[in-house]
ZAMARPA-575260 format. One record per residue (C-alpha): residue number from 1; residue in one letter; x, y, z. Coordinates in Angstrom, 3 decimals. Layout:
<recs>
[NUM A [X Y Z]];
...
</recs>
This chain:
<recs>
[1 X [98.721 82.637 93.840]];
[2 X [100.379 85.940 92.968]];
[3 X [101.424 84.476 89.179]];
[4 X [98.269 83.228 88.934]];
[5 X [96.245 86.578 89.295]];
[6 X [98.756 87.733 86.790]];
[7 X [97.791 85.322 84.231]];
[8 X [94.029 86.150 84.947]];
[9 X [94.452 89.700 84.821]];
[10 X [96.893 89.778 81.963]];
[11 X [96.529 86.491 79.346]];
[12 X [92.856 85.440 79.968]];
[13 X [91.537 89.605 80.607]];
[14 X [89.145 88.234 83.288]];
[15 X [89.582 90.548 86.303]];
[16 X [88.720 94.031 86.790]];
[17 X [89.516 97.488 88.255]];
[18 X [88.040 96.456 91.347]];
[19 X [89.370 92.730 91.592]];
[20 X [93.031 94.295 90.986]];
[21 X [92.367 97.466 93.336]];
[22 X [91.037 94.460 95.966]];
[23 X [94.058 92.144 95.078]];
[24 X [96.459 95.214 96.001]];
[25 X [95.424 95.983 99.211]];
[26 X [95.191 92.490 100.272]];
[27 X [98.839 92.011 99.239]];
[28 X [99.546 96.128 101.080]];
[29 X [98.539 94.808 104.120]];
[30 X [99.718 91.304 104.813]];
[31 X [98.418 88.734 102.666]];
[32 X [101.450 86.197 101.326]];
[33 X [99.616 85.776 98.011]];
[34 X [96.187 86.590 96.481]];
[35 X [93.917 85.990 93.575]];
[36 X [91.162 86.938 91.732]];
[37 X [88.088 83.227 92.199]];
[38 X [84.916 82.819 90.941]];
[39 X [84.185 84.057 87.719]];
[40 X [86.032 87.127 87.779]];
[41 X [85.248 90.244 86.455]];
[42 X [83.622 91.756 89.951]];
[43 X [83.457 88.054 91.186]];
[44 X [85.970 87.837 94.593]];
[45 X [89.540 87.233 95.784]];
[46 X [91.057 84.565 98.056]];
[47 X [94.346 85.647 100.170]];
[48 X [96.679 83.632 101.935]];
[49 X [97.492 85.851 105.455]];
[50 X [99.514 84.558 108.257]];
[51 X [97.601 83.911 111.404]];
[52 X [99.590 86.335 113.627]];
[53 X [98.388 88.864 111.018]];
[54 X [94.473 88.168 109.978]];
[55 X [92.819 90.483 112.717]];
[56 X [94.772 93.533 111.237]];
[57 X [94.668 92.372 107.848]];
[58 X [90.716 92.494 108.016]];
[59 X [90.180 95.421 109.758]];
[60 X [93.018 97.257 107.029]];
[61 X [91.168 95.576 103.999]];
[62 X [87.660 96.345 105.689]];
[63 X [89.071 100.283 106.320]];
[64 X [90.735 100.595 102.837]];
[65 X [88.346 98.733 100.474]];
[66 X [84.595 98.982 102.175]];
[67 X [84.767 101.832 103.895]];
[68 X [86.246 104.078 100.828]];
[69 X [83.040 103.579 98.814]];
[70 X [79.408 104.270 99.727]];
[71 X [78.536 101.396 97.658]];
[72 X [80.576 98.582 99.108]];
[73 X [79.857 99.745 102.425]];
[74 X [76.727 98.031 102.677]];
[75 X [78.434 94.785 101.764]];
[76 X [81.423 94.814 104.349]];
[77 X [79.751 92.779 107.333]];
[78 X [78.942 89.933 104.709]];
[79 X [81.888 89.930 101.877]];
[80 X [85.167 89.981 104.704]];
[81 X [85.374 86.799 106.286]];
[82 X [88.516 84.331 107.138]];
[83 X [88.552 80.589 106.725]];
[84 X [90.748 77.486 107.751]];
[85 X [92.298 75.131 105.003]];
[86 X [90.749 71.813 104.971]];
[87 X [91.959 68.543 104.585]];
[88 X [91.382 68.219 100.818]];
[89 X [89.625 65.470 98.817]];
[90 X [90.417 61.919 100.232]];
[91 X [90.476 58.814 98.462]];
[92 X [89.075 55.889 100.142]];
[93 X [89.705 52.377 98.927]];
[94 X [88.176 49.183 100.963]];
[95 X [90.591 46.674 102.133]];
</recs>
């Protein structure tokens, strides 16, 4: 994930001050890897953050990304959230 972000930010130019500022705290404060998705420039990140360490993680992100900014503010209830890998695509062939 990390080398990927790199590649973003550096070879393709498609992230942003705020995507790498985002990206940096997420990696500060406990995620294992984490990217720029979307369509970059101002689009969102995905991390990867160990169970064990999610509730901090959000509330660290939440208190060093959201709450610096009058403008994000209003956005931190709706843009934080934490999600569960899923199985993937499946194949199904009839026997």
């Amino acid at each position: 994930m990390n080398q990927s972000y790199i590649s973003c930010r550096e070879m393709y130019e498609c992230s942003c001050p705020e995507l790498d500022r985002l990206v940096d705290i997420c990696l500060q404060f406990g995620a294992i890897g984490s990217r720029l998705t979307g369509a970059g420039w101002g689009g969102c990140t995905v991390s990867m953050v160990p169970t064990d360490k999610l509730n901090t993680f959000l509330k660290n992100v939440k208190k060093a990304y959201y709450q610096t900014d009058v403008q994000r503010l209003p956005l931190e209830n709706n843009s934080l959230f934490a999600t569960k890998p899923g199985r993937g695509a499946l194949v199904f062939v009839e026997a």
